[in-house]
C-alpha positions in Angstrom: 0.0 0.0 0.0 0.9 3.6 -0.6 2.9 5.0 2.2 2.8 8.9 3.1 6.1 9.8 1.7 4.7 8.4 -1.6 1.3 9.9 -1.6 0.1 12.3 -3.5 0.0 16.5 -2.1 -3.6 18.1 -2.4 -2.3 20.8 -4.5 -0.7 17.9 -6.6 -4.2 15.8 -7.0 -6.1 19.4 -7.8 -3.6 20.2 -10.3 -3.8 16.4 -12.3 -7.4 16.8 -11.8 -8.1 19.9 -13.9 -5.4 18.8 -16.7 -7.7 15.3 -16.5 -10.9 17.7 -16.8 -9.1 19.4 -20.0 -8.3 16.8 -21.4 -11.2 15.3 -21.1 -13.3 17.9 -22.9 -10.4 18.2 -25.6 -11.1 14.4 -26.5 -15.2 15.4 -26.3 -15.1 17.8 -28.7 -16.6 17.8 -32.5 -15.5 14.2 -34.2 -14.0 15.4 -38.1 -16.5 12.6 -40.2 -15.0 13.2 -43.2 -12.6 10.7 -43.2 -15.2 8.1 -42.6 -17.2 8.6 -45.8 -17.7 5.5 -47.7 -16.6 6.3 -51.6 -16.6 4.6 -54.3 -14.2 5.5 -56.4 -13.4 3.9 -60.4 -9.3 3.8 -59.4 -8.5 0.7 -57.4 -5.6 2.4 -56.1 -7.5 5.4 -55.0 -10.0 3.2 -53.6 -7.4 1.7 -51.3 -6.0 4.4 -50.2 -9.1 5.8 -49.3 -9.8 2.4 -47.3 -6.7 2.6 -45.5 -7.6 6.3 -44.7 -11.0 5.0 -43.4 -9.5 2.6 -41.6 -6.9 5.0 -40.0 -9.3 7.2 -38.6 -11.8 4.5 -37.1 -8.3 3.6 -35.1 -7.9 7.1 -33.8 -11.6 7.1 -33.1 -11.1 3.9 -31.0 -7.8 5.4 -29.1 -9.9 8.5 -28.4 -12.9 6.3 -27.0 -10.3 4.1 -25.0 -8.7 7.3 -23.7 -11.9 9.0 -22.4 -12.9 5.8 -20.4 -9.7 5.8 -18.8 -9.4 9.5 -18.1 -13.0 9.1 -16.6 -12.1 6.1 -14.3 -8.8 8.4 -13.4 -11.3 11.0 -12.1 -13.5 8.3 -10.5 -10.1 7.4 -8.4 -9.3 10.7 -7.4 -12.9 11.5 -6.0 -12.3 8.0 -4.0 -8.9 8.7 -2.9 -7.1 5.9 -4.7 -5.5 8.1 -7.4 -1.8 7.2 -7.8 -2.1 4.4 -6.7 -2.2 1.2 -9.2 -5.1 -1.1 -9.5 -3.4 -4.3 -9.6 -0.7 -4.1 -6.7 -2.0 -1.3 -4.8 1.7 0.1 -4.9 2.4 4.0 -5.8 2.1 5.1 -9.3 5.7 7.4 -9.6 4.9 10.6 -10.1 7.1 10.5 -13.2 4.6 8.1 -14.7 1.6 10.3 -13.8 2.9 13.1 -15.1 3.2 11.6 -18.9 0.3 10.0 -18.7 -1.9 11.4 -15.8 -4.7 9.0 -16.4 -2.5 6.0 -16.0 -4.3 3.4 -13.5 -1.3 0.7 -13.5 2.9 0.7 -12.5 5.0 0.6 -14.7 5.9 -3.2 -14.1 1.8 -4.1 -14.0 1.5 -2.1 -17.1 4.3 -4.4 -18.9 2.4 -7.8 -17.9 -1.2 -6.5 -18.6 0.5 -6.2 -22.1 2.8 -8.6 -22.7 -0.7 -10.6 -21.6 -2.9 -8.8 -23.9 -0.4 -9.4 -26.7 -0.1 -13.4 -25.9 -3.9 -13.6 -26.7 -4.9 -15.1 -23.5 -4.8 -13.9 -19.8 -1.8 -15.9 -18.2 -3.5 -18.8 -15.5 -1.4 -20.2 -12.5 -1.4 -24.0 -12.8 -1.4 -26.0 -9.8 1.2 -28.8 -9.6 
């Protein structure tokens, strides 16, 4: 658990808060829908690149979705007092860490297996012997 000399000042919290709260309405704003247009165009070439471009935005759209849920569930911690801490161990989140990405939920080191996991395809199980 997070000792006191790792926690988190007030004025610290209030300050991640309101970049949270900025970027959150940064990420709500107007969605450009021009890049999702379905054309049909007589060039096969042109038609694939316009696929690709398609394609391209649907993943931004997708990061941006990911990113709001996460910068919600950041504020949700911070109204319940367990912001900076991580989800998984319960250790500190360095401050380092929060500052590059304030909405991060996980350390570093849980961060690496819950991907390392995700990009196995499976969740990891214990086996008994």
């Amino acid at each position: 658990m997070a000792t006191a000399i790792n926690a988190l000042t007030a004025a610290e919290i209030k300050r991640r808060k309101a970049a949270l709260e900025a970027k959150l309405r940064e990420l709500l704003g107007p969605i450009d829908r021009a890049d999702l247009q379905i054309e049909y165009l007589a060039d096969p070439l042109d038609q694939v690149r316009l696929n690709v471009e398609r394609e391209v935005a649907l993943q931004r759209i997708d990061h941006h979705a990911r990113t709001i849920r996460d910068i919600r569930a950041a504020l949700e911690r911070i109204e319940s007092g367990t912001y900076g801490i991580c989800t998984d161990c319960e250790e500190p989140v360095p401050r380092k860490r929060l500052d590059i990405v304030p909405w991060a939920a996980l350390c570093v080191p849980c961060q690496a297996h819950a991907e390392s996991t995700e990009y196995d395809g499976a969740p990891e199980f214990e086996h008994a012997a």
